[in-house]
C-alpha positions as CSV (number, residue, x, y, z in Angstrom):
1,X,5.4,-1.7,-19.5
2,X,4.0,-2.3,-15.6
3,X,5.9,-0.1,-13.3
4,X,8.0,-1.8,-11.1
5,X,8.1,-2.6,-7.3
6,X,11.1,-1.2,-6.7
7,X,14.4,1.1,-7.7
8,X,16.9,-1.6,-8.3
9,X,17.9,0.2,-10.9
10,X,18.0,4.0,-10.4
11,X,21.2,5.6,-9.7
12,X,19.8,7.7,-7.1
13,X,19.3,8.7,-3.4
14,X,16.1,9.4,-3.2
15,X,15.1,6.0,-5.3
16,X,17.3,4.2,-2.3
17,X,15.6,6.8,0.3
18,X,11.9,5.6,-1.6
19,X,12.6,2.1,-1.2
20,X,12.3,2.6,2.5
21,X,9.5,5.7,2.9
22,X,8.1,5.2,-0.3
23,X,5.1,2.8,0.6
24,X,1.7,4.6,1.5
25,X,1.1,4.4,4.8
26,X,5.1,4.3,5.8
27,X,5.2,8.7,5.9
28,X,2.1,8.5,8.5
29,X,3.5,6.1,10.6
30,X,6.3,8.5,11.0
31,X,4.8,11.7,11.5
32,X,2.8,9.7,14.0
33,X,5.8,8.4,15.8
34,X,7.1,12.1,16.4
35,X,3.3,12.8,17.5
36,X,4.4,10.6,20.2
37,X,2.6,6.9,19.4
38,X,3.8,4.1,20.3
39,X,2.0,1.4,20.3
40,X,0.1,-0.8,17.4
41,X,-3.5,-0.5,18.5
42,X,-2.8,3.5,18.5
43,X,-1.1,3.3,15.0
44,X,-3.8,1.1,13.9
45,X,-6.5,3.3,15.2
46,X,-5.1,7.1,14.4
47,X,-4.4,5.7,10.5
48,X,-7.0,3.2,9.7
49,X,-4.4,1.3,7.6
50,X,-5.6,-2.4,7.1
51,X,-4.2,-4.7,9.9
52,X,-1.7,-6.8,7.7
53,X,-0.5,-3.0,5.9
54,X,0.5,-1.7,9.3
55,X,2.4,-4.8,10.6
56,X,4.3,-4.9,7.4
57,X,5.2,-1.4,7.0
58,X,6.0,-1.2,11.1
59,X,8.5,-4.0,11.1
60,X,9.7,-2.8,7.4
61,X,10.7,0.3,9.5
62,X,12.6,-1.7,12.3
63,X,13.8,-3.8,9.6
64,X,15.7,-0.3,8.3
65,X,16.6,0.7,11.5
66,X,14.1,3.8,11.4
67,X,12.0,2.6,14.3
68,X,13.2,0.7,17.1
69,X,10.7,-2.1,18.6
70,X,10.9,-2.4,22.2
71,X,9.2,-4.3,24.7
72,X,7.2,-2.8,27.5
73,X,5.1,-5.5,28.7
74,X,6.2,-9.2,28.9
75,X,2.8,-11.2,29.4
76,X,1.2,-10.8,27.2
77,X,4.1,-9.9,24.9
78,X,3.4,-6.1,23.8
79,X,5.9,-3.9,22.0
80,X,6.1,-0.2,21.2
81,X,7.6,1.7,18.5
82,X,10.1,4.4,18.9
83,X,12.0,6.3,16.7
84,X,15.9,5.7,16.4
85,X,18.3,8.5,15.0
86,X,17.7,7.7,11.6
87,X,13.7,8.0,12.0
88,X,14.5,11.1,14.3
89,X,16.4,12.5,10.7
90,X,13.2,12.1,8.8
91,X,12.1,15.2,10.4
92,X,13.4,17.7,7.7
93,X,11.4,15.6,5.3
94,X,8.2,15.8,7.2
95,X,8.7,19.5,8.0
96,X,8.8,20.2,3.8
97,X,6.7,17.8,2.7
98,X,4.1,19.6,5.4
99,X,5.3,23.5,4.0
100,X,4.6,22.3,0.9
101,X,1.4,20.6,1.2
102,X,0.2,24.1,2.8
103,X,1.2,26.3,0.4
104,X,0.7,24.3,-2.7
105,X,-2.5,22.8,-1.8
106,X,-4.7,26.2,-0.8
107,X,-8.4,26.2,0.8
108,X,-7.3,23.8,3.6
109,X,-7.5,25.0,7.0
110,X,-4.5,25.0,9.5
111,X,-4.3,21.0,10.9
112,X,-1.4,22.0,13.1
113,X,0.8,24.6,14.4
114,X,4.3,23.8,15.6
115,X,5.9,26.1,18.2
116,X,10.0,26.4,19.6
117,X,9.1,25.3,22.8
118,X,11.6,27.1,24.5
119,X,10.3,30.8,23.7
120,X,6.8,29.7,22.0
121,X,7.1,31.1,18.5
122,X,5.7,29.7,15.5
123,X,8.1,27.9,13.6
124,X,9.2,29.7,10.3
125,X,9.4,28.1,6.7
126,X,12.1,26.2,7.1
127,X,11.3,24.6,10.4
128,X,13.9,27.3,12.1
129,X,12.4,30.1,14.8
130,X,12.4,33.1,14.0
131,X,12.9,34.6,16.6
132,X,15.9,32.4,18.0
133,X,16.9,32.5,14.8
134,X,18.4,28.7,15.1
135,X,17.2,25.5,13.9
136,X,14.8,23.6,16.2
137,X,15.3,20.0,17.1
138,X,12.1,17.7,17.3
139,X,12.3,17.5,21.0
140,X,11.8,21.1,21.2
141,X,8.8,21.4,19.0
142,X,5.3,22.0,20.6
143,X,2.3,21.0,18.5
144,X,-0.7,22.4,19.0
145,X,-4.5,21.8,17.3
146,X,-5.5,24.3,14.3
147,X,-8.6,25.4,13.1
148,X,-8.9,22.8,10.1
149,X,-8.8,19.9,12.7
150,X,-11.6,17.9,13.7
151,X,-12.7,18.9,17.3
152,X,-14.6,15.6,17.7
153,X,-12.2,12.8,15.8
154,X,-13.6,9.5,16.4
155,X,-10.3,7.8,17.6
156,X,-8.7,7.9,21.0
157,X,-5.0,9.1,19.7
158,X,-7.2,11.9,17.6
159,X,-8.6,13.2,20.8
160,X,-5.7,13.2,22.6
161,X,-3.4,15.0,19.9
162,X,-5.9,18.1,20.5
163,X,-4.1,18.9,23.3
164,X,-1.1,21.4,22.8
165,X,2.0,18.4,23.1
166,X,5.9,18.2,22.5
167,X,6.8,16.2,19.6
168,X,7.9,12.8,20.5
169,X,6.8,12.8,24.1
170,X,4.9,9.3,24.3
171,X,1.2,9.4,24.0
172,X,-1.3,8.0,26.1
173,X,-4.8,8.2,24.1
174,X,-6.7,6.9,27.7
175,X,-5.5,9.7,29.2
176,X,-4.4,6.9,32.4
């Protein structure tokens, strides 16, 4: 029996939840929106998806009312890609689906740390600080560069996400 292409028929919230971030490619484009990129030609350049992939999977995003697209300049037309409240509530899953990829998947070096920028201490387990001992909302998360990151990534948005940076702060891979 061929799998099918969706979860029409699965009683469940995370089939419906799947039939929005399900796709490969769709969980990258998020994480990169709360590194903070906006634009197409950075998505396209940090991810490497094929062309037609991204521009499917970006407007399937708007289309779900995860991202919002908004224009920034009119001629030629170019819009940018932020995250709306509902992307912004995809955090938790990016946070555990991170934890686990770290302790499940051993012998890979540190890509990121992520920091309560308020007092600067490494976030715990659960995405909480320790030492506020309070949850810590996206806005107030600083990432910065581990040891298991390239120090020379080919791309422009790789570079500039070596820099320590708050999550969601828009990103500017020219540096202008």
């Amino acid at each position: 029996m061929a799998l099918g292409k969706d979860y029409a028929h699965q009683q469940c919230s995370i089939a419906r939840a799947l039939e929005i971030v399900g796709e490969r490619w769709t969980l990258l484009v998020v994480r990169d929106a709360f590194y903070g990129v906006r634009r197409y030609s950075d998505f396209l350049a940090h991810l490497g998806a094929p062309r037609a992939v991204l521009a499917a999977r970006l407007q399937a995003l708007v289309d779900a009312g995860v991202l919002d697209r908004r224009r920034y300049r009119e001629s030629p037309p170019r819009d940018e890609y932020v995250l709306t409240a509902r992307g912004l509530a995809l955090w938790p899953v990016l946070w555990a689906l991170g934890a686990w990829g770290r302790a499940e998947l051993p012998g890979t070096l540190p890509m990121r740390h992520f920091h309560h920028a308020d007092c600067g201490t490494e976030l715990g387990p659960l995405g909480e600080c320790p030492a506020c001992r309070a949850p810590v909302a996206p806005a107030d998360i600083e990432m910065r560069p581990g040891t298991g990151l390239d120090p020379d990534p080919a791309d422009p948005v790789g570079r500039a996400l070596l820099a320590p940076r708050r999550l969601l702060v828009p990103l500017d891979p020219t540096g202008a």
